[in-house]
C-alpha positions in Angstrom: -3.5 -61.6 -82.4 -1.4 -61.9 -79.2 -2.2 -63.4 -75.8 -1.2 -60.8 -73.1 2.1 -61.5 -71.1 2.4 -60.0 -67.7 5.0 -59.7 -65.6 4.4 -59.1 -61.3 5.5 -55.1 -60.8 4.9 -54.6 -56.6 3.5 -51.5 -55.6 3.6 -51.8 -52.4 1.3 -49.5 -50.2 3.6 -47.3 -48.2 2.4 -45.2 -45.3 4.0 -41.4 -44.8 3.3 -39.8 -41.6 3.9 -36.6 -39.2 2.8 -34.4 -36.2 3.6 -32.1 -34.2 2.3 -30.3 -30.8 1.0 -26.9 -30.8 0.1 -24.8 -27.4 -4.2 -24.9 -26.7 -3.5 -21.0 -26.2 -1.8 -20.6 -29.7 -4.3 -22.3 -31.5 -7.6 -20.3 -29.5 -5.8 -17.2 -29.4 -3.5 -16.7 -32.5 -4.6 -16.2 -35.6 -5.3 -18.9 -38.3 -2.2 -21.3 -36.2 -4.1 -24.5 -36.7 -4.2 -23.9 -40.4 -0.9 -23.1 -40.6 0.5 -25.2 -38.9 -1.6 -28.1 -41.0 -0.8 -26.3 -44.3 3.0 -26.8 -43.4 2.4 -30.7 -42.4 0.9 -31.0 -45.9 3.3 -29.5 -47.7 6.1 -31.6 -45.6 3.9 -34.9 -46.2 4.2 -34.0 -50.0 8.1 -33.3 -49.6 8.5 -36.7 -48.3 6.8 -38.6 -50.5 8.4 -36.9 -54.1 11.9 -37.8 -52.1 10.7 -41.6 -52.3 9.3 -40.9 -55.6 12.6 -40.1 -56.9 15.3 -41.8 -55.0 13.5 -44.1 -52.2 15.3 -47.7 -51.4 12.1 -49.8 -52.0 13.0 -51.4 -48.6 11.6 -50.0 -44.9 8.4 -48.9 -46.1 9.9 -46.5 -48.7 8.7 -46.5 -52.7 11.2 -47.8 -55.2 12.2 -44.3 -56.8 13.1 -43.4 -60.1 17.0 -43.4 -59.7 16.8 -47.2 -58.1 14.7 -48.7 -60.9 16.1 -51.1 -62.7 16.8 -51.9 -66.4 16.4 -47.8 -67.2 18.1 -45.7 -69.9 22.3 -44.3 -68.1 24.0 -41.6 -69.8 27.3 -41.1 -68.1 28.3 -37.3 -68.3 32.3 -37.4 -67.0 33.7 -34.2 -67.4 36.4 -32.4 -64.5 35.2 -28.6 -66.2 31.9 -29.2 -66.9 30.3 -26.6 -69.5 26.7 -26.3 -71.1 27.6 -27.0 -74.6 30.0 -30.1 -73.4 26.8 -31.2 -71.4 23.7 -30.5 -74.6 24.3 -33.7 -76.7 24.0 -35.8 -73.0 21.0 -33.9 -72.7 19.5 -34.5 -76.2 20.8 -38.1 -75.5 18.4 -38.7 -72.6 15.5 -37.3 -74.5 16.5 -39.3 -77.5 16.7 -42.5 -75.7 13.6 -42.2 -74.4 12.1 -41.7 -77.8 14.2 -45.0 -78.9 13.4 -47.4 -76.4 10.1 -46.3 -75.3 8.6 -44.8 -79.1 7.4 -41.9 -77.5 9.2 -38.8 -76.1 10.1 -37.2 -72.5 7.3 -35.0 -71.1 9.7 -33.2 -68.8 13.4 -33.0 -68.1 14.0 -33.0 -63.7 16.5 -31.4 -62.3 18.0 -29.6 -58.9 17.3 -25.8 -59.4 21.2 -24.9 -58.8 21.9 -26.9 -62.1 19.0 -24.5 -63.9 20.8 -21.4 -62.3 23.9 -22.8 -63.2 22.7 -23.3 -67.1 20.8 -19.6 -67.1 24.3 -18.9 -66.0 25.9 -19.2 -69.2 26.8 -17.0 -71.8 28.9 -16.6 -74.9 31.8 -15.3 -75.8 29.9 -12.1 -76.4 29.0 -12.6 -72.5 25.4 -12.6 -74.5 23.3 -15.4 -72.1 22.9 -19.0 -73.9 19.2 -18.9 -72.1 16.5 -16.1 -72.7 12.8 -15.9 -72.2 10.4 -16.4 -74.8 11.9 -16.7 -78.3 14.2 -13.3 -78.7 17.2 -14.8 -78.4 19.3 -16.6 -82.4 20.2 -20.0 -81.6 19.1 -20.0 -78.1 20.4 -23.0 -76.1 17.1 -23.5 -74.1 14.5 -21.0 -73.7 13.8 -19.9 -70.3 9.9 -19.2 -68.9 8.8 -16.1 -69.8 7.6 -15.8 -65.8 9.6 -15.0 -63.4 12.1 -18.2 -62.1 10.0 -19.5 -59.2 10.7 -23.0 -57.6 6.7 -23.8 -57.3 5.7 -23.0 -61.0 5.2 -26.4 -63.3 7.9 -25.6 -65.7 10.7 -23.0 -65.6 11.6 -23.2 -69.1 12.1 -25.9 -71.9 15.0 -28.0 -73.1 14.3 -29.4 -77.3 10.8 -27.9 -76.4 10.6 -30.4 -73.4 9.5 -29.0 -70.2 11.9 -28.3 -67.1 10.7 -28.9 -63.7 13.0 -28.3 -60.8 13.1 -30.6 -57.8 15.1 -30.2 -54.7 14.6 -33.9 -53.5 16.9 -35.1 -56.6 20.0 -35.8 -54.6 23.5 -34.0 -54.8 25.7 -36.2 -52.5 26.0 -38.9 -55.2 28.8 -40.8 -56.9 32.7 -41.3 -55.9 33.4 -38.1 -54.1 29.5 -37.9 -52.9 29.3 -34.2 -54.4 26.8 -35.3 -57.8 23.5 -34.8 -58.9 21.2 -36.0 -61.6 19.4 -35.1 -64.3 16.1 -37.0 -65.2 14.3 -37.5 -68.7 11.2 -39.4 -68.4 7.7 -40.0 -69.9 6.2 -39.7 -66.7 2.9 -40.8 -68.2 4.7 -44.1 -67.8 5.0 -43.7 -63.7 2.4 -44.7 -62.2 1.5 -42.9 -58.5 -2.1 -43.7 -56.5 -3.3 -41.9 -53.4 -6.9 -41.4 -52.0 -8.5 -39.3 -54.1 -9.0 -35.8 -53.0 -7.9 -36.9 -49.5 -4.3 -37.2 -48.8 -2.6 -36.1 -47.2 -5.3 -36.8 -44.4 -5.4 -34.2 -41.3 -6.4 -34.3 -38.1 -6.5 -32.9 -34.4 -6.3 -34.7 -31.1 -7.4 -32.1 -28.0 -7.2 -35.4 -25.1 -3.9 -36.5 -26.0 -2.0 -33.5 -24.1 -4.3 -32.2 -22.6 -2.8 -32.2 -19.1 -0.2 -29.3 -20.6 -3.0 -27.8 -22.6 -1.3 -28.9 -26.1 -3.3 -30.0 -29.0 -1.6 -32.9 -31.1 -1.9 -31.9 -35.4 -1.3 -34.9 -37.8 -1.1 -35.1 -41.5 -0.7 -38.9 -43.2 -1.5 -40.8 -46.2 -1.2 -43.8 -47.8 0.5 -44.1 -51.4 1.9 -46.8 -54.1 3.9 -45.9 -56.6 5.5 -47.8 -59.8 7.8 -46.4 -61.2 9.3 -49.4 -63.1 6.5 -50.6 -65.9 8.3 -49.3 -68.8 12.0 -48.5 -67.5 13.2 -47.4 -70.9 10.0 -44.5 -70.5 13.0 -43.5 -67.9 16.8 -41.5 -69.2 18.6 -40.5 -65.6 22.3 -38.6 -66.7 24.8 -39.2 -64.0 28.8 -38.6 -63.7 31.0 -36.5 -62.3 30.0 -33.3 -65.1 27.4 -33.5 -62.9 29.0 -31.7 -59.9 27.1 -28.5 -60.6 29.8 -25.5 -60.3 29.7 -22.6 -57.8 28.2 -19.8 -59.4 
């Protein structure tokens, strides 16, 4: 028996927000313009908030992200030439952290989408590539989906049979010479995100607003909290300077 011990974790509600004006001729005469125009302000309104999901400040209305909360699991990757195989055992460090600290395992490994170019990249010294679809490949490095690569999919391959997702909010002007990125291991069963159900991000129309130049104001919002911080060692983040991801 054990009394329970709780520590204050803010969530703070945070508020994410846009609009834009669209002609009253556009919208009556075009062709499904209001729709797309709204489809665009939700997918925006989604961008936004997976940037402060991942790297927000905490302060000025933003979420804490993942790469500001404290306490979590650093691998430091330093390496002038980076290469795959000089970057795997950071890789299966991450993961294994997370299985150390935390006692259960990364569900996904995030990263920028040139960094999973740049690994599909690689080949032997056969010039055979380290990464193949499916299972054909002896000793494959990682196994790439067997769809094709597409930025929207959930995972685009696997790393030690953990997914990889690709995320183009991770940031790549990190570090001393601002020119990093980072690699993310996590059990994000551990990070915690709440919006309205089935509602956000909330859209609307305003006809009154503008209507003296016969615009039409569209609006997308919605209210979130996120926290990321409950179990920090749930959390692996590689950083360093083998982490400025080579021209291909």
């Amino acid at each position: 028996n054990s009394d329970l011990d709780d520590t204050l974790l803010p969530a703070p509600v945070r508020t994410i927000a846009g609009y834009t004006d669209v002609s009253r001729q556009a919208i009556e005469r075009g062709v499904m313009v209001q729709s797309l125009v709204l489809g665009d302000l939700a997918a925006d309104y989604n961008s936004k908030l997976d940037l402060q999901l991942i790297n927000g400040s905490g302060a000025s209305g933003q979420h804490t992200g993942i790469l500001n909360v404290a306490s979590i699991n650093g691998i430091t990757y330093t390496d002038a030439s980076p290469t795959i195989p000089e970057l795997w055992p950071k890789l299966a460090d991450a993961a294994g952290q997370v299985m150390g600290q935390r006692f259960t395992g990364p569900t996904a490994f995030a990263m920028r989408s040139n960094v999973w170019a740049w690994i599909l990249a690689q080949v032997d010294t056969a010039g055979r590539p380290l990464v193949e679809p499916g299972t054909v490949a002896v000793n494959p490095i990682a196994v790439a989906s067997t769809r094709p690569v597409d930025y929207t999919v959930t995972a685009v391959g696997s790393l030690f049979g953990v997914p990889v997702v690709l995320d183009n909010n991770i940031p790549n002007n990190l570090g001393a010479g601002t020119n990093e990125t980072r690699i993310i291991a996590a059990d994000f069963r551990d990070l915690i995100l709440m919006e309205d159900d089935g509602a956000a991000p909330m859209q609307m129309r305003f006809d009154d607003v503008l209507s003296g130049t016969l615009q039409v104001r569209l609006l997308a919002y919605g209210y979130s909290a996120f926290a990321a911080g409950r179990q920090p060692k749930a959390i692996s983040v590689i950083s360093g300077t083998g982490l400025v991801v080579p021209a291909l």
